[in-house]
Backbone as CSV, one residue per row, in Angstrom:
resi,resn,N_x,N_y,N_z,CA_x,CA_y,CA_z,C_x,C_y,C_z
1,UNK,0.832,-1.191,0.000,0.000,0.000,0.000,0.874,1.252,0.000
2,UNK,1.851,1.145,0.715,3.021,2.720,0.544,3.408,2.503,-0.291
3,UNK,4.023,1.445,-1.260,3.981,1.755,-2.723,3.161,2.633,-3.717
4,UNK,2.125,2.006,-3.337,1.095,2.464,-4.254,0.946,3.985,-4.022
5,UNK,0.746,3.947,-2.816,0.657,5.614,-2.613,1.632,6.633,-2.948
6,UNK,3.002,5.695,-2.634,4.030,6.756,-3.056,3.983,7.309,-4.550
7,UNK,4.077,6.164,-5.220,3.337,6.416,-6.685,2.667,7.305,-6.843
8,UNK,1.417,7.301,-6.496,0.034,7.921,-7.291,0.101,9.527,-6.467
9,UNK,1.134,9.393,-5.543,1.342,11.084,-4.690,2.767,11.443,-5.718
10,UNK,3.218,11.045,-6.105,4.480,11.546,-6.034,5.104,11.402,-7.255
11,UNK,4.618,9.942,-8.097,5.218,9.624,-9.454,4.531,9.966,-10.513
12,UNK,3.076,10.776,-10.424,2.521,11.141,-11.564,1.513,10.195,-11.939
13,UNK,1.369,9.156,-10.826,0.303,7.967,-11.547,-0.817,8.145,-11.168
14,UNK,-1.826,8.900,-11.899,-3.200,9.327,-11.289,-4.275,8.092,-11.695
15,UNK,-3.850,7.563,-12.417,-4.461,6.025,-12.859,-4.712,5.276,-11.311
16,UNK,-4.150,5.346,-10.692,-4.320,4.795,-9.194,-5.124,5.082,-8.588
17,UNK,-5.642,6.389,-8.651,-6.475,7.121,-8.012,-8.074,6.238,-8.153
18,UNK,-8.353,5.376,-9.546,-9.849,5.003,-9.141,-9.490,3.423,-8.442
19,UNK,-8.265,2.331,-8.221,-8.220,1.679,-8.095,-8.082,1.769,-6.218
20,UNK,-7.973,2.737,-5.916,-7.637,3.148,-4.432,-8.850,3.604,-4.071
21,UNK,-9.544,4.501,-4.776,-10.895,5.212,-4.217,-11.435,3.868,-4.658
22,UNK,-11.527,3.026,-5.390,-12.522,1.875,-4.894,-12.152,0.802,-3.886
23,UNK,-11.290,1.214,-3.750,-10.739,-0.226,-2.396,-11.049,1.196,-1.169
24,UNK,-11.214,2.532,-1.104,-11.780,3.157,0.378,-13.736,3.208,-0.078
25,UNK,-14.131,3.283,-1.171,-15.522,2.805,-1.513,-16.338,1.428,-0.940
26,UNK,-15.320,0.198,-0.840,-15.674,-0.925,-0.282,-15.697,-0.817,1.228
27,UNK,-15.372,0.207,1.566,-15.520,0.624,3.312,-16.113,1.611,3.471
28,UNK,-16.759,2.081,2.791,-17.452,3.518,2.652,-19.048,3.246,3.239
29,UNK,-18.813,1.871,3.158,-20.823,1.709,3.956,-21.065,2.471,5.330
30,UNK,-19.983,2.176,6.645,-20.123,2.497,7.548,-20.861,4.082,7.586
31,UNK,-20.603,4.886,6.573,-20.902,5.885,6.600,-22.350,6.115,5.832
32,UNK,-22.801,5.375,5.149,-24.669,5.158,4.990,-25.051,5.797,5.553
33,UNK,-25.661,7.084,4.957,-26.952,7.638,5.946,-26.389,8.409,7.420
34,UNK,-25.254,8.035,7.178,-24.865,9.289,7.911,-24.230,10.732,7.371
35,UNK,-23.732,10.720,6.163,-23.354,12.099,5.805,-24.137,12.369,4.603
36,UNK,-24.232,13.652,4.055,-24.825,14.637,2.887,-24.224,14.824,2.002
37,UNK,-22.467,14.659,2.154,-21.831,14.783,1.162,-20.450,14.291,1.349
38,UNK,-19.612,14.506,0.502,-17.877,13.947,0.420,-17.638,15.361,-0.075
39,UNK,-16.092,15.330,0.657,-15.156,16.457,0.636,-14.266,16.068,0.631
40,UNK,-13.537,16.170,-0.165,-11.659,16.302,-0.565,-10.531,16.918,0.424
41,UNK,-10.038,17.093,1.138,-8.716,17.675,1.524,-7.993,18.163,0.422
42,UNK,-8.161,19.267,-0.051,-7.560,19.932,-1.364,-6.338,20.441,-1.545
43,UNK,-5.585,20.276,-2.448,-4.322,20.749,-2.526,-4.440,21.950,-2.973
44,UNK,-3.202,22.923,-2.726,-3.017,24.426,-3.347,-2.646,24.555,-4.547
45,UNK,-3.841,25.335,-4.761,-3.688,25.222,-6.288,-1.844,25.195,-7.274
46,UNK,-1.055,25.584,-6.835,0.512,25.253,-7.520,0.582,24.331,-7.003
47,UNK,0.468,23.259,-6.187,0.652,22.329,-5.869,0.123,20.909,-7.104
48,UNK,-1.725,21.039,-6.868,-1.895,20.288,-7.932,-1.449,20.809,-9.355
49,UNK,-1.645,21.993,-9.560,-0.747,22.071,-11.038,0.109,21.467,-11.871
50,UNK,1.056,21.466,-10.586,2.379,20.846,-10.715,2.558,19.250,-10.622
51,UNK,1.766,18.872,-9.906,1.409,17.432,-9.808,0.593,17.091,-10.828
52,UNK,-0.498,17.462,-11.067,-1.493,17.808,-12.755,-2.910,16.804,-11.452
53,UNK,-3.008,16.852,-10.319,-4.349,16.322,-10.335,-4.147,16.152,-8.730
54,UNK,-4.941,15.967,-8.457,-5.438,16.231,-6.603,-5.855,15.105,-6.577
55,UNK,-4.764,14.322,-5.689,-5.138,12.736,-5.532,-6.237,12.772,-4.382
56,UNK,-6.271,13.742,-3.254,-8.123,13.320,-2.347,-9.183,13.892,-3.200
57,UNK,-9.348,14.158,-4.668,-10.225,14.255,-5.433,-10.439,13.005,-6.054
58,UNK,-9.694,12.280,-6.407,-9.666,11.161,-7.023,-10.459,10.588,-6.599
59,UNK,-9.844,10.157,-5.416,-9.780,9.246,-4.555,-11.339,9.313,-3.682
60,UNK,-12.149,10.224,-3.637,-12.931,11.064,-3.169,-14.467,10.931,-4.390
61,UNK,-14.021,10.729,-5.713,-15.006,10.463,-6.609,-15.539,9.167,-6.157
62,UNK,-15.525,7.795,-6.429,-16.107,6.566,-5.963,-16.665,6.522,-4.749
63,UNK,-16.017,7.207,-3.654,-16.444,7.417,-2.365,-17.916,7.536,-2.550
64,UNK,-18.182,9.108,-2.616,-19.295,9.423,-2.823,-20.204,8.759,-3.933
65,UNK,-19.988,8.086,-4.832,-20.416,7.484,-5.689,-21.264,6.245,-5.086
66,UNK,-20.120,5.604,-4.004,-20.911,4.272,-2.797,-21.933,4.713,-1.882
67,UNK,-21.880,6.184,-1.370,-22.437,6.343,-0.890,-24.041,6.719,-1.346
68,UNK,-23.703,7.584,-2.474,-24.679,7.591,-3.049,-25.023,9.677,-2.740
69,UNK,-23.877,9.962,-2.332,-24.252,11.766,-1.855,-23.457,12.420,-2.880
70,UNK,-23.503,13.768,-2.294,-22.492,14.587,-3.337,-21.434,14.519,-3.356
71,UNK,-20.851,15.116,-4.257,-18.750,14.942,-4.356,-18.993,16.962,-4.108
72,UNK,-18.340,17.378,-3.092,-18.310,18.602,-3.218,-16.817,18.858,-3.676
73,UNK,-16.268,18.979,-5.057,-15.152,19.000,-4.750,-14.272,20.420,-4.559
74,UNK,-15.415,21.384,-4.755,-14.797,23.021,-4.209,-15.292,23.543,-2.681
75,UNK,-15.958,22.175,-1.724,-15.991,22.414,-0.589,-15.403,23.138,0.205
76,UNK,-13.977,22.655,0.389,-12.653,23.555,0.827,-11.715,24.434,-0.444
77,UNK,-11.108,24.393,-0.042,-10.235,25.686,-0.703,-9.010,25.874,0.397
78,UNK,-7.540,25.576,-0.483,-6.542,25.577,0.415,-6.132,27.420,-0.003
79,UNK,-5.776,27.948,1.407,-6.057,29.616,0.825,-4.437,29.819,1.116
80,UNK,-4.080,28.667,2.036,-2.339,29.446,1.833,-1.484,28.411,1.832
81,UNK,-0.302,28.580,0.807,0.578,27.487,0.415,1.410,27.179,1.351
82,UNK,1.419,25.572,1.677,2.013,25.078,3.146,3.106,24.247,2.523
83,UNK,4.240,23.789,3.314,5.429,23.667,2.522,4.759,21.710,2.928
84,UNK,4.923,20.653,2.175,4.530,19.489,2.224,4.864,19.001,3.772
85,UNK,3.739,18.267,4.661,3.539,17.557,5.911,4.918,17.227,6.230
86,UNK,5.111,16.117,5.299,6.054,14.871,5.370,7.308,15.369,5.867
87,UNK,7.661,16.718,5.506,8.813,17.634,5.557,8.994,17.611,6.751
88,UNK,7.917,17.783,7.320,7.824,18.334,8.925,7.880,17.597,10.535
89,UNK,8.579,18.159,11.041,8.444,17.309,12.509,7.073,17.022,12.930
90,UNK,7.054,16.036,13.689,5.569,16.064,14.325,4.918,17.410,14.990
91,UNK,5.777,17.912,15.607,5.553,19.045,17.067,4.963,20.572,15.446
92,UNK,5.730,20.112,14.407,5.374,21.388,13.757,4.786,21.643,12.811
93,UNK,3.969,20.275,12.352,2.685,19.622,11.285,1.500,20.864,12.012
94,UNK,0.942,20.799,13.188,-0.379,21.746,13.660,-0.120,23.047,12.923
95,UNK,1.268,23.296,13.810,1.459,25.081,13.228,1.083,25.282,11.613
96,UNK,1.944,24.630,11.126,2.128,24.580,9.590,1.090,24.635,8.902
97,UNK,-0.187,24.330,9.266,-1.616,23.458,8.513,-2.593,24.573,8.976
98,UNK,-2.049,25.922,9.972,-3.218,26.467,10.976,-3.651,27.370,10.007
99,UNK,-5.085,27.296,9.461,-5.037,28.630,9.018,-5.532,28.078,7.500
100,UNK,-4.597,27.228,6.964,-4.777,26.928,5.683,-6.120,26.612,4.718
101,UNK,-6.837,26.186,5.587,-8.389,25.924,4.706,-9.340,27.284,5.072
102,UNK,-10.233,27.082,4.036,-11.479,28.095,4.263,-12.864,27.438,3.354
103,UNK,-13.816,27.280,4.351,-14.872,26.833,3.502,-15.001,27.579,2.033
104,UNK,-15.668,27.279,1.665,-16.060,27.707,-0.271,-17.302,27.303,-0.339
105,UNK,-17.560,26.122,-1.336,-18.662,26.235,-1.621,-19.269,24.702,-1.264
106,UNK,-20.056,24.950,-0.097,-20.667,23.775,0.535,-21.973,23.393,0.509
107,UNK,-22.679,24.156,-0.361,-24.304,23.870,-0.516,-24.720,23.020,0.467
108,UNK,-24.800,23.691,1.883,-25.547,23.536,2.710,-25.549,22.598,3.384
109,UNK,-24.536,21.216,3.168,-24.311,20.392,3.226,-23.989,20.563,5.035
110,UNK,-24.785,19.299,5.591,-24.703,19.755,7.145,-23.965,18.498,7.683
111,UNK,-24.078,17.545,7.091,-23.190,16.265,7.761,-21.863,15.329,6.480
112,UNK,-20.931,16.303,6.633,-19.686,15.836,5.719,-18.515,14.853,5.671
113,UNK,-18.515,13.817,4.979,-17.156,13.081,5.023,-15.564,13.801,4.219
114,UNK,-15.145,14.027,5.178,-13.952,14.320,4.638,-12.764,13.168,4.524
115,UNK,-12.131,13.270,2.999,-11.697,12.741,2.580,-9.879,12.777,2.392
116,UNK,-9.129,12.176,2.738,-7.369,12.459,2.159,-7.403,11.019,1.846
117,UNK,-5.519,11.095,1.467,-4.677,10.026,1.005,-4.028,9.010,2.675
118,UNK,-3.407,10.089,3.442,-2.417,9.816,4.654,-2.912,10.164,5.755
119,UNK,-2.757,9.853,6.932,-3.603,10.596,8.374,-2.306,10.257,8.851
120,UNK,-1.103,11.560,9.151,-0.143,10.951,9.948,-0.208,11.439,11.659
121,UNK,-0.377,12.909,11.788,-0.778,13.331,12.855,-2.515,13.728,13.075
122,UNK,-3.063,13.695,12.044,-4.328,14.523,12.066,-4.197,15.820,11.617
123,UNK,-3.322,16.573,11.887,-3.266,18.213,11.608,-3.763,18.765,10.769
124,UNK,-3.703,18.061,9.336,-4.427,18.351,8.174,-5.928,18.252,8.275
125,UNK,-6.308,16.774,8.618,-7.904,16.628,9.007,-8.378,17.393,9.777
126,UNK,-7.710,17.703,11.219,-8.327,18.496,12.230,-8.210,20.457,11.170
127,UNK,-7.342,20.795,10.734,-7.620,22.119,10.596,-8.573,22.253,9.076
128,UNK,-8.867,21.156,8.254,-9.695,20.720,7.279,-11.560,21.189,7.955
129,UNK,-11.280,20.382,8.960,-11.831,20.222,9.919,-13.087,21.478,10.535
130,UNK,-12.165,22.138,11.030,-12.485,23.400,11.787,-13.236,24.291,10.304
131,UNK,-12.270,24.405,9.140,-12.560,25.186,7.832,-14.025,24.676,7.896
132,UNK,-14.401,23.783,7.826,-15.748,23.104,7.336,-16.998,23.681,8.687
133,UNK,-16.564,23.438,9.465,-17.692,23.559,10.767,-17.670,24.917,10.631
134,UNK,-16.452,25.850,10.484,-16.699,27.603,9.998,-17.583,27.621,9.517
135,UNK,-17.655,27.093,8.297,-18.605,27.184,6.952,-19.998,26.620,7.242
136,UNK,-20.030,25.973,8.552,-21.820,26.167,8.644,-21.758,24.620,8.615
137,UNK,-20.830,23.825,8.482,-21.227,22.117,8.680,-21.351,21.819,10.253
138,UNK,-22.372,20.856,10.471,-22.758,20.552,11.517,-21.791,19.138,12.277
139,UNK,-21.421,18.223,11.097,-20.770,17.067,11.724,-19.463,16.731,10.708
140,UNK,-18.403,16.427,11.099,-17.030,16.414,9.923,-16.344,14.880,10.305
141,UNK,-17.044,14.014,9.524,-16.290,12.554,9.432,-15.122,12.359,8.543
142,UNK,-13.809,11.830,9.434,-13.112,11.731,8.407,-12.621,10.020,7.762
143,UNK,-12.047,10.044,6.561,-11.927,9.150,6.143,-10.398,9.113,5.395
144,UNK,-9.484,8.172,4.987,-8.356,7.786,4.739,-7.997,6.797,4.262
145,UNK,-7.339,6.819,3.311,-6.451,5.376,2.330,-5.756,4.990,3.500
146,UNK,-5.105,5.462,4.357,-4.045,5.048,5.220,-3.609,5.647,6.067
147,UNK,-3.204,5.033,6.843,-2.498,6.107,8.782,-1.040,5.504,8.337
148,UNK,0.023,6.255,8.603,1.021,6.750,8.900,1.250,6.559,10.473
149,UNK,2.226,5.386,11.059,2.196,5.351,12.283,3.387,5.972,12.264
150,UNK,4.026,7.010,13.168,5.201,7.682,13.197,6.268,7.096,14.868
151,UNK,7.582,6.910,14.377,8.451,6.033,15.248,8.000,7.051,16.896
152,UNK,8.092,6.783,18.085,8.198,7.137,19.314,9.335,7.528,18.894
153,UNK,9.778,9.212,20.114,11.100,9.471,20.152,11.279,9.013,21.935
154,UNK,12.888,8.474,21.881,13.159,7.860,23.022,14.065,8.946,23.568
């Protein structure tokens, strides 16, 4: 699975993107009837540019497709360019991420699954998070291809 991901984040293989959003689609029941819509964790715009495609969009289409709700995919809006997670110490992932989202366009949508690739600290989800409940959402479920367990420091 970190293959795959490293790939489809990093090597340009967006072809991955429906073979992954249907393997998080086959787990996507739990969430039945409990949310209104799917939301992406969005990249900044030079970011996907440069990459040519926003893998929690991808990944984020089938989702909502199982579920059977909307794909909001201009829900969020990343409003300021954050230098990549992975870069970052644990202690300085929160700082880095604070600030960065702002609701957009959420048609009203009151109970949301939010969607990424990685969950290593949360920081991203949680300030994803907060952007969305700003914007008038009532409940923010999140969802993930994969957790990132990070080594204990001794």
């Amino acid at each position: 699975m970190a293959d795959a991901i490293q790939r489809f984040k990093y090597d340009g293989r967006s072809e991955l993107g429906s073979a992954l959003g249907s393997l998080m689609a086959g787990d996507a029941h739990r969430w039945a009837g409990k949310v209104d819509a799917v939301v992406p964790v969005p990249l900044h715009w030079r970011r996907r540019r440069a990459r040519g495609y926003d893998q929690a969009a991808l990944l984020s289409k089938p989702v909502a497709r199982a579920l059977g709700v909307s794909l909001l995919l201009r829900g969020l809006r990343r409003v300021r360019k954050t230098p990549p997670q992975v870069d970052l110490p644990h202690r300085e992932r929160q700082r880095n991420i604070a600030g960065a989202f702002a609701p957009w366009r959420l048609c009203g949508a009151g109970r949301v699954l939010l969607v990424d690739d990685v969950r290593t600290t949360g920081a991203t989800l949680g300030a994803a998070s907060e952007a969305l409940i700003a914007g008038g959402v009532s409940e923010v479920h999140t969802f993930v291809l994969a957790t990132r367990v990070l080594a204990q420091a001794t």
